[in-house]
C-alpha positions in Angstrom: 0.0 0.0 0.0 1.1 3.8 -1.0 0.4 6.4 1.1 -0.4 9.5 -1.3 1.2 13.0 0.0 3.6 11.8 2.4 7.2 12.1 1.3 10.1 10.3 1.8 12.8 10.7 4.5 15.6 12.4 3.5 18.6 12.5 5.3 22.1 13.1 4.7 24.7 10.5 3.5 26.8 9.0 6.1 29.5 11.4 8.0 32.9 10.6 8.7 34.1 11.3 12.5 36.4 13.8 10.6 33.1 15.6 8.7 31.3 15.3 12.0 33.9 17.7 13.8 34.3 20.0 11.2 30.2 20.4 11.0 30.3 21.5 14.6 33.5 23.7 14.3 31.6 25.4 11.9 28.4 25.0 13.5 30.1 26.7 16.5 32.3 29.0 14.9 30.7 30.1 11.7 30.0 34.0 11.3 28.0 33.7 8.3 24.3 32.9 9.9 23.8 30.6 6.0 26.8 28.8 6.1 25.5 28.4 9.7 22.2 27.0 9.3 23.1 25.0 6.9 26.1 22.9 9.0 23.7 22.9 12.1 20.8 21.4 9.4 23.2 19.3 7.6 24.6 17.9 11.8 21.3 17.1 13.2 20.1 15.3 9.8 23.7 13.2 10.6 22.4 12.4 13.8 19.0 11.1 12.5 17.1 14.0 13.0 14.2 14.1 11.0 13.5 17.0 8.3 10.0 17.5 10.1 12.3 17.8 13.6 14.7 19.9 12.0 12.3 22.2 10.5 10.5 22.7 13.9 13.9 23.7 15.8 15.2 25.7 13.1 12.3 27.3 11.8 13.2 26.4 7.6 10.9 25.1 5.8 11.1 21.3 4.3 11.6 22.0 1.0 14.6 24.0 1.9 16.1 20.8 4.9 15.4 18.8 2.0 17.4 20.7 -0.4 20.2 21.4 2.2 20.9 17.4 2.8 20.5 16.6 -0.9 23.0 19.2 -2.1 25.3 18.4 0.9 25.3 14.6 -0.4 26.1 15.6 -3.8 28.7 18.5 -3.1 30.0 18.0 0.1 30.8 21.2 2.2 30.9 23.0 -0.7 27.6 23.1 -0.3 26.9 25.1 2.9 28.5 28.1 1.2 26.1 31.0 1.0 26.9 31.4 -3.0 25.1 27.9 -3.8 21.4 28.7 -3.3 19.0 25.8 -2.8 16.2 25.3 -5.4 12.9 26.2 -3.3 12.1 30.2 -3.2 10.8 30.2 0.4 13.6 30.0 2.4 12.6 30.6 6.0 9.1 29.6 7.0 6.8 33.0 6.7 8.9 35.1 4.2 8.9 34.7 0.7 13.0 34.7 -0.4 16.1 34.2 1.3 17.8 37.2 3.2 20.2 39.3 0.7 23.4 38.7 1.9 
């Protein structure tokens, strides 16, 4: 049986210890508040977090967690720069685009 309108779990490939430490250097250490966000998204989908979860603590909406781990598998930390934008327009939950940087 399908369940229509429920989509799939996404979360991020598996992380190295050596990823895992850098994710929370920058998660700790990070002055860009994008390249933030994303390494504190990316860290708690590593520790099985849930996108629903992760979109409740970090108030981002799903598309956008989705987008985050799925770039982050294909690119890596290249991916949590603030120059690579994710696909989906509304970036935080209420507000239409992402903050100009």
């Amino acid at each position: 049986m399908v369940v229509v309108g429920l989509r799939p779990s996404v979360f991020v490939r598996p992380v190295s210890t050596e990823e895992g430490r850098r994710l929370q250097r920058i998660s700790r250490t990070a002055k860009d508040p994008v390249r933030l966000r994303r390494a504190i998204v990316v860290l708690m989908s590593a520790q099985g977090q849930t996108v629903k979860d992760i979109t409740s603590l970090m108030r981002v909406g799903e598309d956008c967690v989705r987008d985050f781990i799925h770039a982050f598998n294909e690119r890596g930390f290249d991916a949590l720069d603030p120059k690579c934008r994710p696909r989906h327009k509304g970036y935080l939950k209420g507000q239409g685009s992402e903050p100009s940087h």
